[in-house]
C-alpha positions in Angstrom: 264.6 50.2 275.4 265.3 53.5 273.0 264.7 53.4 269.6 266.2 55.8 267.0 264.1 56.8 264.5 264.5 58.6 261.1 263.5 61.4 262.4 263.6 65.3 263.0 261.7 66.9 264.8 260.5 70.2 263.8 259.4 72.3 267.0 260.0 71.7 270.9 257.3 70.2 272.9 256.3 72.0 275.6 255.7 70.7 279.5 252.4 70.6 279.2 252.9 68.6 275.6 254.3 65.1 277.1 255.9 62.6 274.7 253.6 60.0 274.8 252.9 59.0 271.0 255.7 58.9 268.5 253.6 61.9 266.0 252.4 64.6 267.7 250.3 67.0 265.5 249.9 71.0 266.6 247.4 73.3 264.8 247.3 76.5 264.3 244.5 78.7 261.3 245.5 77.5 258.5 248.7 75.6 259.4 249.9 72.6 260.6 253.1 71.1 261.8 253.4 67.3 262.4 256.3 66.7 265.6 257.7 63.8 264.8 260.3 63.4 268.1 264.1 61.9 267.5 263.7 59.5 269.8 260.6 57.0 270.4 260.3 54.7 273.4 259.4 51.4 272.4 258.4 47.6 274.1 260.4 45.6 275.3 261.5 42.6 272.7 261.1 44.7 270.1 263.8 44.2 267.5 264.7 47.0 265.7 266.8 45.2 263.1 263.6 44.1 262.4 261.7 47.6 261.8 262.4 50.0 259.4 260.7 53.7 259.4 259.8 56.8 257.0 262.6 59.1 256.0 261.3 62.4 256.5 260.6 65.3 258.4 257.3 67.3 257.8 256.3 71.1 257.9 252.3 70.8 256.7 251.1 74.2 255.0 248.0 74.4 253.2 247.7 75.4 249.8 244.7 76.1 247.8 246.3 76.6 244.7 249.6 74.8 244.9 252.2 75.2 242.4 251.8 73.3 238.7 255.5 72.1 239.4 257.0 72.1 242.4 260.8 73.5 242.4 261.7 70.2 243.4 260.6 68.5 239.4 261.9 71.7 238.2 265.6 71.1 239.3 265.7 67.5 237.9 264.2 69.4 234.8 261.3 66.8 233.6 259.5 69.5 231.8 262.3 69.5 229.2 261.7 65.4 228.6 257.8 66.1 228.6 258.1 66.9 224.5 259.4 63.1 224.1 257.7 61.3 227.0 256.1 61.7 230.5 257.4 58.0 231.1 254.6 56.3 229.1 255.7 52.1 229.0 257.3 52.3 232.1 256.3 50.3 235.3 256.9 52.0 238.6 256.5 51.2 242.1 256.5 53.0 245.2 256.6 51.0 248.7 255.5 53.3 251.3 252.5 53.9 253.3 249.5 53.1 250.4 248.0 56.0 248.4 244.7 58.3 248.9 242.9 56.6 245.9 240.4 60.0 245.8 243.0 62.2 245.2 241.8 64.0 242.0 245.7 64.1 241.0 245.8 60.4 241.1 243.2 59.1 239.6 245.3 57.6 236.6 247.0 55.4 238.9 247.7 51.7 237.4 247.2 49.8 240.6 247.4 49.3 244.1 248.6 46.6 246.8 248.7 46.1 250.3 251.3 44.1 252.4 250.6 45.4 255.8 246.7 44.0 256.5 245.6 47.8 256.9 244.5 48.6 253.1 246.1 50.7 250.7 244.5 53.8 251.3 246.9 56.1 252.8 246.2 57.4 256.4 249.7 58.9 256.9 250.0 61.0 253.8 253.2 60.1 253.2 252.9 57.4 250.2 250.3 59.7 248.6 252.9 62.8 248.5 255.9 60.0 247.2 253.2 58.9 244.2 252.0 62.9 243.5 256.1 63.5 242.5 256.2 61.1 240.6 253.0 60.4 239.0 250.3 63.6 239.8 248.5 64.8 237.0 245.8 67.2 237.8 246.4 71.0 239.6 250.2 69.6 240.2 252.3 67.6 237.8 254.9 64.6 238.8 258.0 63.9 237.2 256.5 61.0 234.9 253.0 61.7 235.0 252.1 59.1 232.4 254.2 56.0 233.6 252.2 52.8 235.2 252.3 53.7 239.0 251.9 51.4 241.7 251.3 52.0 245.0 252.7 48.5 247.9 251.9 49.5 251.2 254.5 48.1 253.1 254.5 50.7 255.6 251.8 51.0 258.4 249.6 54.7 258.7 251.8 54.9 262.3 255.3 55.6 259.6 256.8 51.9 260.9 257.3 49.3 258.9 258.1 45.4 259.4 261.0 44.2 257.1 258.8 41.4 256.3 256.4 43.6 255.0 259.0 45.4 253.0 260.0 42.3 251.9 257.0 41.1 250.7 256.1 44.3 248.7 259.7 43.8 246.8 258.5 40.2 245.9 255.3 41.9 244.8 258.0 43.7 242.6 259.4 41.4 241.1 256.1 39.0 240.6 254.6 42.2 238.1 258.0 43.1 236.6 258.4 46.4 238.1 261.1 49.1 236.5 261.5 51.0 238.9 261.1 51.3 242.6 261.3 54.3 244.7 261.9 53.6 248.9 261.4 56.8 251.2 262.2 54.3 253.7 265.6 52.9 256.0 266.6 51.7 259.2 269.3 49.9 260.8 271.0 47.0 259.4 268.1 44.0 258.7 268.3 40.5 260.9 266.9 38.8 257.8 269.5 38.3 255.1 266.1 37.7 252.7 265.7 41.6 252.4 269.2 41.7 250.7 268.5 38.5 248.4 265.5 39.6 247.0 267.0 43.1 246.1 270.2 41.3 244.4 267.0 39.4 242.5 265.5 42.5 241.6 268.9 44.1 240.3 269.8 41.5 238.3 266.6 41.3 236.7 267.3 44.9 235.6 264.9 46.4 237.8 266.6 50.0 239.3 266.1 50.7 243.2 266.2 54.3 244.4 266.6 54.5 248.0 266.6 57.5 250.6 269.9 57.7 252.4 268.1 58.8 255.1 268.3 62.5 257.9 270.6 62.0 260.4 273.2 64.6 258.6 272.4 67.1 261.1 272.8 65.0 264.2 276.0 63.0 263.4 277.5 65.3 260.2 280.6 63.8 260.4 279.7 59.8 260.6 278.4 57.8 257.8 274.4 57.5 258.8 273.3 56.1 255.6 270.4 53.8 256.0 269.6 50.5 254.9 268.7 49.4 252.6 270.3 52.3 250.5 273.3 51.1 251.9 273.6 48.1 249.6 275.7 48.4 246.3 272.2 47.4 244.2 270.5 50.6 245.7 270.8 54.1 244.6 271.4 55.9 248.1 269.4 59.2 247.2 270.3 62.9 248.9 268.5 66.1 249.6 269.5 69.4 248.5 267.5 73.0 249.0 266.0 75.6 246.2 269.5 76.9 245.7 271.4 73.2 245.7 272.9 73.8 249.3 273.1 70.3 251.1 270.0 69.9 253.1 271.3 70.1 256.8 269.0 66.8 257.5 270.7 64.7 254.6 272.5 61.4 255.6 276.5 61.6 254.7 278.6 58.5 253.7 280.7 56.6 251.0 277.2 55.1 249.5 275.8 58.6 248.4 275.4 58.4 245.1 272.9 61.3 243.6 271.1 64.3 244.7 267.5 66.0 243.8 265.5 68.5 246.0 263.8 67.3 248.8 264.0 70.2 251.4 260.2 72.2 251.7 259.0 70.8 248.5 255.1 71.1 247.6 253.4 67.9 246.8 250.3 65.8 247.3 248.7 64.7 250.6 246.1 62.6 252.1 242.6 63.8 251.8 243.0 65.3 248.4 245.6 68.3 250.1 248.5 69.9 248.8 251.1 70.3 251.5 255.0 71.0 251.4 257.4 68.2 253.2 261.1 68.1 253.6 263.7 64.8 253.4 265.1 62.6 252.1 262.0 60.8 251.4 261.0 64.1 248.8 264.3 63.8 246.9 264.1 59.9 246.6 260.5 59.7 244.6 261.7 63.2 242.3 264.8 61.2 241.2 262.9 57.6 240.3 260.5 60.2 238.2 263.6 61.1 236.3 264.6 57.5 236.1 261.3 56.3 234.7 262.3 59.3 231.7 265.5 58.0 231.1 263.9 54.2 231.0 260.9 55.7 228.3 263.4 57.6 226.5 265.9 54.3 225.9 262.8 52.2 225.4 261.6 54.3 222.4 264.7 55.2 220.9 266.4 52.2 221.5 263.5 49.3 221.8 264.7 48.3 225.3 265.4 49.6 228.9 268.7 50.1 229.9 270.6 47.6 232.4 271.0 49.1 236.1 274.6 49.6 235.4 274.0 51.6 232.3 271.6 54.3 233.7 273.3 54.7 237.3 276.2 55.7 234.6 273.9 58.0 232.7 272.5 59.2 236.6 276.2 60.1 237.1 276.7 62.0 233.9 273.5 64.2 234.2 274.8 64.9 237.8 275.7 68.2 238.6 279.2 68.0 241.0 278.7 70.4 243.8 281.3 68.8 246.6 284.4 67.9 246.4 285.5 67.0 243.2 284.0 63.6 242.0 282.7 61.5 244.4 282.2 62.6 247.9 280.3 61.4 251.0 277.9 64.5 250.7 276.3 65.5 247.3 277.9 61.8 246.1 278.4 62.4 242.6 276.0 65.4 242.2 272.3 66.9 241.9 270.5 65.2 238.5 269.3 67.5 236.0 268.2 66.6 232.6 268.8 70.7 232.2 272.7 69.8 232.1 272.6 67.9 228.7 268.8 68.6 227.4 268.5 72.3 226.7 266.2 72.8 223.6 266.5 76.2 223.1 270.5 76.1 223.2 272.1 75.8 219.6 273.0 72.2 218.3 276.7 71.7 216.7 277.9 70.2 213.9 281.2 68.1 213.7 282.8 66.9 210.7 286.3 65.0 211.1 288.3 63.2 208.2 290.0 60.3 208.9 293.6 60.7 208.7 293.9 64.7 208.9 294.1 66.9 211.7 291.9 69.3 210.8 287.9 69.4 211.5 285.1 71.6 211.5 283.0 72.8 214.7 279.6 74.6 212.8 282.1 75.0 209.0 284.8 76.6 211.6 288.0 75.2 210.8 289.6 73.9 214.1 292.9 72.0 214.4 292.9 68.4 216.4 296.3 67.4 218.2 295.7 63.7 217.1 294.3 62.7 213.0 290.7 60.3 213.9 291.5 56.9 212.4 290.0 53.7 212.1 290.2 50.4 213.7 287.6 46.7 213.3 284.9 49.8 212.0 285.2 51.5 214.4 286.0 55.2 214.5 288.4 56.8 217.2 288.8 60.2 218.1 291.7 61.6 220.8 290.3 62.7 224.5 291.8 65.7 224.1 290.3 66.5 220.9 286.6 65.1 221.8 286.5 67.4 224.9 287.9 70.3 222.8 285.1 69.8 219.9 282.5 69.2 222.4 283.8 72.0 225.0 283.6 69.5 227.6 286.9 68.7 229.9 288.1 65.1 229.5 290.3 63.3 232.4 291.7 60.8 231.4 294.7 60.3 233.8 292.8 58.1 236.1 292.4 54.8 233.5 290.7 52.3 233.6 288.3 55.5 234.1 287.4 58.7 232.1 285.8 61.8 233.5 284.4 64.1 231.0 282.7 67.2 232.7 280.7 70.0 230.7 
């Protein structure tokens, strides 16, 4: 029986380089590629409902001196946040294949825990790159450096994973009230209908899943391959992108795309205390629950409380950069995040002054001219769409009620 895996492979094995295990790893001075081969035969009886599998592709180059920020934490923009927070308060988890505990980025870590039997130290290199962009703090910097990380190994050092192991680390989750929860992991639709409960669980409790969507874009570009459990409503389905925002040829389409972040030859931590750079959907996923645990610290010290799921995957949309078809589409979903949209320090602020009742205002003591006077109704204050996108040179849609699309 054939099993499809998330997988691409990255060079052609030769005759004399059988398929016989499902990673295959070819050396050459000073570089290393990892074959991981689309498909993998497995045993008979073997349900793969019942198996889920890392979401990535890997090109391994070794860098003595990697980069203080990969491009990849760049494009979200987190170094703009840094001046406010680096995540501090916030709890976040990231099930996947353990973590190199020696790591000298990762020493900070708040904890570890193992689901699988084999220990959490990382032998694949995998979870330990997922933790580094979110969490490293040493030659490279993660998104969130100073949030509470957590490392579940639900996945085994081979890149397969058990559902019930998966499971178990989501209970693990929701046991240590976890914030956020990043998941460079999919497969086919789950047997168990307990996966699914225990993330409807987790939403409701306010916790927010981010979810590759998984790389079979370049096999099947024009089905909808996004993987489970992204899939789900409660799960922010998570796409890759290049340095220059071009869809990543790799990146899963479908309806359930939501948000975008780089995740196409991105530097990062590995196993053994290296610096390598990786490619997937599995790189994007982990870069856009960094920028998640920001927004959480941000609303938690402005505000005194996290935001509800509903709230943020709103915000997520806002801060989302539309590069497909206009709104919504199966590719980019609704856009690459960037705090850079909305965040600028350097750009000028502006001053608004309206008078109830009059059409005039002022935009920095410039006298402008509103086509509706601002009035008043139960204390509240209301301004025209037309106006408000005007004053705030942002375009506001609102042709489509109940829903309003203001783009900057």
């Amino acid at each position: 029986m054939l099993g499809f895996l998330a997988m691409v492979s990255l060079v052609r094995l030769s005759k004399q380089q059988p398929n016989k295990e499902l990673s295959s790893v070819l050396w050459r001075p000073g570089f290393m590629v990892l074959v991981k081969p689309h498909w993998a035969r497995v045993k008979e009886g073997v349900n793969m409902a019942k198996m889920h599998y890392l979401c990535d592709f890997t090109l391994l180059g070794e860098a003595a001196e990697p980069p203080r920020l990969s491009y990849a934490t760049q494009m979200i923009g987190a170094q703009l946040e840094w001046p406010e927070t680096k995540g501090e308060g916030i709890s976040v988890a990231v099930l996947d294949t353990g973590v190199d505990l020696h790591h000298p980025d990762l020493k900070h870590i708040a904890g570890a825990a193992d689901m699988t039997g084999e220990g959490v130290q990382d032998k694949n290199g995998h979870g330990t790159w997922c933790c580094g962009a979110i969490a490293a703090n040493g030659k490279m910097m993660g998104a969130a450096s100073e949030c509470d990380l957590y490392a579940v190994k639900v996945m085994k050092n081979d890149g397969s994973g058990e559902v019930k192991h998966i499971i178990a680390g989501l209970k693990w989750c929701l046991e240590n009230d976890i914030d956020v929860i990043s998941m460079s992991l999919g497969g086919p639709k789950p047997s168990d209908p307990e996966y699914h409960q225990v993330i409807k669980q987790l939403y409701k409790k306010g916790v927010i899943l981010v979810t590759a969507a998984g790389n079979y874009g370049a096999m099947f570009p024009s089905d909808n391959t996004v993987m489970y459990p992204a899939v789900w409503p409660e799960c922010i389905a998570t796409i890759a992108v290049d340095i220059h925002k071009d869809l990543a040829p790799f990146s899963s389409r479908g309806s359930e795309a939501e948000i975008g972040a780089a995740g196409k030859d991105v530097w990062g931590l590995w196993k053994g205390g290296q610096y390598v750079k990786v490619s997937g959907t599995s790189m994007a996923t982990p870069c856009l629950a960094g920028a998640v645990a920001l927004l959480q610290a941000k609303a938690k010290f402005r505000r005194g409380s996290k935001m509800d799921p509903d709230t943020l995957r709103w915000l997520l949309q806002m801060y989302a950069e539309d590069l497909g078809a206009p709104g919504r589409d199966r590719k980019f979903g609704f856009g690459v995040f960037s705090f850079g949209r909305f965040d600028q320090p350097d750009s000028p602020g502006v001053e608004l002054k309206f008078k109830v009742g009059s059409t005039r205002y002022w935009k920095n003591g410039e006298e402008k001219q509103a086509h509706i006077a601002p009035f008043i109704k139960s204390s509240r204050a209301f301004l025209g769409l037309r106006d408000a996108g005007e004053a705030l040179d942002c375009q506001v849609d609102g042709s489509n009620l109940p829903f309003i699309t203001v783009k900057r």
